[in-house]
C-alpha positions as CSV (number, residue, x, y, z in Angstrom):
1,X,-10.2,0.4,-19.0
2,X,-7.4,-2.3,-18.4
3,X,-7.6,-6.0,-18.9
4,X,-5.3,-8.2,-16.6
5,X,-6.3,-11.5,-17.8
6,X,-6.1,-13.7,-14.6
7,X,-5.9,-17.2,-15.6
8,X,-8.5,-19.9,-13.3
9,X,-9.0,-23.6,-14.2
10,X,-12.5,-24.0,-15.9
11,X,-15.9,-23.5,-13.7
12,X,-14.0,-21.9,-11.2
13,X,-14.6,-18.2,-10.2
14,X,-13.9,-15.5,-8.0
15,X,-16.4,-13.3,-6.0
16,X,-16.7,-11.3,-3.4
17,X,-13.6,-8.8,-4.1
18,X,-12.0,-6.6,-1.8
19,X,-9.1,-3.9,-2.7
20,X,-6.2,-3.7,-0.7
21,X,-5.3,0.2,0.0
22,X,-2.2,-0.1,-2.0
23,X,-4.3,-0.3,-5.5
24,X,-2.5,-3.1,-6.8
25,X,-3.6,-6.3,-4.7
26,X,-7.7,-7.7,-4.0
27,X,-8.9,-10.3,-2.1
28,X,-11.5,-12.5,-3.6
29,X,-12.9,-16.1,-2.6
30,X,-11.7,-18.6,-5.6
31,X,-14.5,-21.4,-6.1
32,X,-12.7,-24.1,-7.9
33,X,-15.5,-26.1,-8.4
34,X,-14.1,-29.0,-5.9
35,X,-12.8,-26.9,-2.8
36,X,-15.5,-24.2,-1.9
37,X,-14.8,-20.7,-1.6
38,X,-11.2,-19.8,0.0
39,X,-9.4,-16.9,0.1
40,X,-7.3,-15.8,-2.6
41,X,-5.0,-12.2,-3.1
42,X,-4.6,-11.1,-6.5
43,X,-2.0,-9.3,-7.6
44,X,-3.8,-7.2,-10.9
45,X,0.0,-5.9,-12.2
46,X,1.1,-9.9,-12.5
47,X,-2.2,-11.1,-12.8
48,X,-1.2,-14.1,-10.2
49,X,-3.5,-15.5,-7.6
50,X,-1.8,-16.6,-4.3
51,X,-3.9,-18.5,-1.5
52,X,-4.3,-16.6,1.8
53,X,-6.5,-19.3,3.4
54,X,-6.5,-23.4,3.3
55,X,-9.3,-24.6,5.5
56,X,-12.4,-26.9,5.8
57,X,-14.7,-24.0,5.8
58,X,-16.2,-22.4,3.0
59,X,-14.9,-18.5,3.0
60,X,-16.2,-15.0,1.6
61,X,-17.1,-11.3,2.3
62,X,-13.5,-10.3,2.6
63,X,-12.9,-6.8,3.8
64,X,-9.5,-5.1,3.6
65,X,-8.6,-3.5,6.9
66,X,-7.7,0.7,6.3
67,X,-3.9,0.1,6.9
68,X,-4.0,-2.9,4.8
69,X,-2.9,-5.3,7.1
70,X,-6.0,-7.7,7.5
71,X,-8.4,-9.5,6.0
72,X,-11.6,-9.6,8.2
73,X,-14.0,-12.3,6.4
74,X,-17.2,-15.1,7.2
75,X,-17.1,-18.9,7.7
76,X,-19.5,-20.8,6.8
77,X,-20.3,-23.8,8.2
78,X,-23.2,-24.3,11.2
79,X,-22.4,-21.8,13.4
80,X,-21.3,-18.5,11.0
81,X,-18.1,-16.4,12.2
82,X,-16.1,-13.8,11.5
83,X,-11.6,-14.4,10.9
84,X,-9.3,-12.5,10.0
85,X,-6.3,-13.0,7.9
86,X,-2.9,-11.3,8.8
87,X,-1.5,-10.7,4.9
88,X,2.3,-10.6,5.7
89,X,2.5,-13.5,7.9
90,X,-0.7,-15.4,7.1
91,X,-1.5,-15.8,10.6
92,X,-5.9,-16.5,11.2
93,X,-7.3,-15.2,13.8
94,X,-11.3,-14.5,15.0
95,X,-12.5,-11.2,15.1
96,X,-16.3,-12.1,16.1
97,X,-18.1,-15.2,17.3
98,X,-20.9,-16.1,19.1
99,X,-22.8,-19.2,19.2
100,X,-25.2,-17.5,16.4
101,X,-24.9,-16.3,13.0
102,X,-22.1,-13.4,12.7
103,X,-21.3,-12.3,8.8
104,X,-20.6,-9.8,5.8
105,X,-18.2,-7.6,7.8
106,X,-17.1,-4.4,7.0
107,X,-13.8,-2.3,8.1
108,X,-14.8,1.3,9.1
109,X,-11.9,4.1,8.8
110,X,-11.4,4.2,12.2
111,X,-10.5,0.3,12.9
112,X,-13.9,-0.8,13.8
113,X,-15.7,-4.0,12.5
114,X,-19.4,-3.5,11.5
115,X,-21.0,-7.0,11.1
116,X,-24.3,-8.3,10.4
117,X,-25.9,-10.7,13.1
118,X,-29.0,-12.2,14.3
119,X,-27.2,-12.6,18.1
120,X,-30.6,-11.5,19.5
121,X,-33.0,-13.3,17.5
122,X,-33.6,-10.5,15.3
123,X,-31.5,-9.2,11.9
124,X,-28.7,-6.3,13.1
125,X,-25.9,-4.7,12.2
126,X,-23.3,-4.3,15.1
127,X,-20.0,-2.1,15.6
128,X,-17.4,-4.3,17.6
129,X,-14.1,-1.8,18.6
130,X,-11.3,-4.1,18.2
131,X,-9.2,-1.6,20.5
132,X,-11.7,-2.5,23.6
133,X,-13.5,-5.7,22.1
134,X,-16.9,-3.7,23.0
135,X,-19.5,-4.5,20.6
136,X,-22.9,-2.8,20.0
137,X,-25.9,-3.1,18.0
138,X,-26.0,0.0,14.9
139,X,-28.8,-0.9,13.3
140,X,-31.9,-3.2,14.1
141,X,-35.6,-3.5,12.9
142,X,-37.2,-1.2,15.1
143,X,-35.3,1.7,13.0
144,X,-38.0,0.7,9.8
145,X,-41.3,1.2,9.9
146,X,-42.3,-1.7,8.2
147,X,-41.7,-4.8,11.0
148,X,-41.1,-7.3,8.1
149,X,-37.1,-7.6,8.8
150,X,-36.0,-10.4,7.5
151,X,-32.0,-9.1,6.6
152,X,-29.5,-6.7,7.4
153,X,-26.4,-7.8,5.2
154,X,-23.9,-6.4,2.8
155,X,-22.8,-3.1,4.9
156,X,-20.4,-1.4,3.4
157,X,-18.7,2.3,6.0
158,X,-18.3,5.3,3.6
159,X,-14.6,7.0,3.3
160,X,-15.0,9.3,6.2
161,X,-17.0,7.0,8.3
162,X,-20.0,8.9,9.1
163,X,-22.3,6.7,6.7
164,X,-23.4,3.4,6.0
165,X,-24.9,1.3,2.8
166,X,-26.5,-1.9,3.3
167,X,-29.2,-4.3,2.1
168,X,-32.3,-4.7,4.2
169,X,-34.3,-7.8,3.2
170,X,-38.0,-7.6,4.4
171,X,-41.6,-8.9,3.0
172,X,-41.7,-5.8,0.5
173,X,-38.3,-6.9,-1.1
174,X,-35.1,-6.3,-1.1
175,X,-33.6,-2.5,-1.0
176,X,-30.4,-0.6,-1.0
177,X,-30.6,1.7,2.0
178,X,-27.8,4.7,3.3
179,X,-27.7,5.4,7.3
C-alpha cells in the first residue's frame, strides 16, 4: 500500500472519511484540538488539506454525493441537522432538519439521502428524495424482534442500491446488521 503522509499540527486528527468518486480527493472532519470538527478535502496525490467548512458548529459523517458534487454531512449543536457542501463553489446548504435529532447520512446511487432520526420519538432510518423533498421512514424498531432500540446510526447504501449496512444499538449490544 501507499503512504501519502498528510502533515496536521500535533493532537489534531481527522475522522470520519469520505471518498470522492474521482479516487483522488476525501472528505474528513479535522479536529485541531481548539476548533472542533470541520470539514476538510484531502487531496491524497499532494497530500494537502483545504477547508470546505468554517462554522460555529461542530461537523462530521460526511458523505460524498454519486456525481461528486456534494458533501451531505451532521451538525452538532442542540438541535442535530443535516448540510450539505457544494465542492466547486463552497456554497452550504440544508438537506434535512426538523426540530429533532437528524444525522450520519448516507448518499444512495440514485440521489437519495438515507439519514438516521429519532423525528418520531423512536430510533429510524429515513429515505428523503431530494428530487421531490418526500421523506419516509426505511427502517424503525418494530422491524427487530427484540423492542430494546436504542440506535439506528452509521447507514451506509450498497453500490447498486438495493442494500443497506447499519449499526443498531439495543440492550443486547451493539451489532452490524445488512437490510
Amino acid at each position: 500500500p501507499a503512504f501519502v503522509p498528510f502533515h496536521l499540527l500535533p493532537d489534531s486528527f481527522l475522522s470520519w472519511l469520505a471518498w470522492v468518486p474521482d479516487g483522488r480527493h476525501f472528505v474528513g472532519a479535522l479536529n485541531t484540538g481548539f476548533a472542533s470538527f470541520q470539514l476538510w478535502r484531502g487531496d491524497i496525490r499532494s497530500g494537502t488539506l483545504e477547508p470546505l467548512t468554517n462554522s460555529e458548529l461542530l461537523e462530521g459523517y460526511p458523505s460524498v454525493s454519486p456525481d461528486g458534487t456534494r458533501v451531505a454531512y451532521s451538525t452538532f449543536n442542540l438541535n442535530f441537522d443535516i448540510l450539505s457542501v457544494d465542492l466547486a463553489s463552497g456554497v452550504v446548504s440544508p438537506l434535512v432538519n426538523s426540530a429533532r435529532y437528524d444525522g450520519w447520512p448516507a448518499w444512495a446511487p440514485s440521489g437519495d439521502l438515507l439519514f438516521s432520526t429519532n423525528r418520531t420519538g423512536e430510533p429510524e432510518i429515513w429515505r428523503k428524495s431530494l428530487r421531490d423533498g418526500t421523506e419516509r421512514p426505511v427502517l424503525i424498531p418494530a422491524h427487530f424482534n427484540d423492542p430494546s432500540t436504542r440506535l439506528l446510526v452509521q447507514s451506509a447504501v450498497s453500490p447498486d442500491g438495493r442494500s443497506i449496512a447499519y449499526q443498531r444499538w439495543s440492550a443486547s449490544g451493539t451489532h452490524l446488521y445488512m437490510s
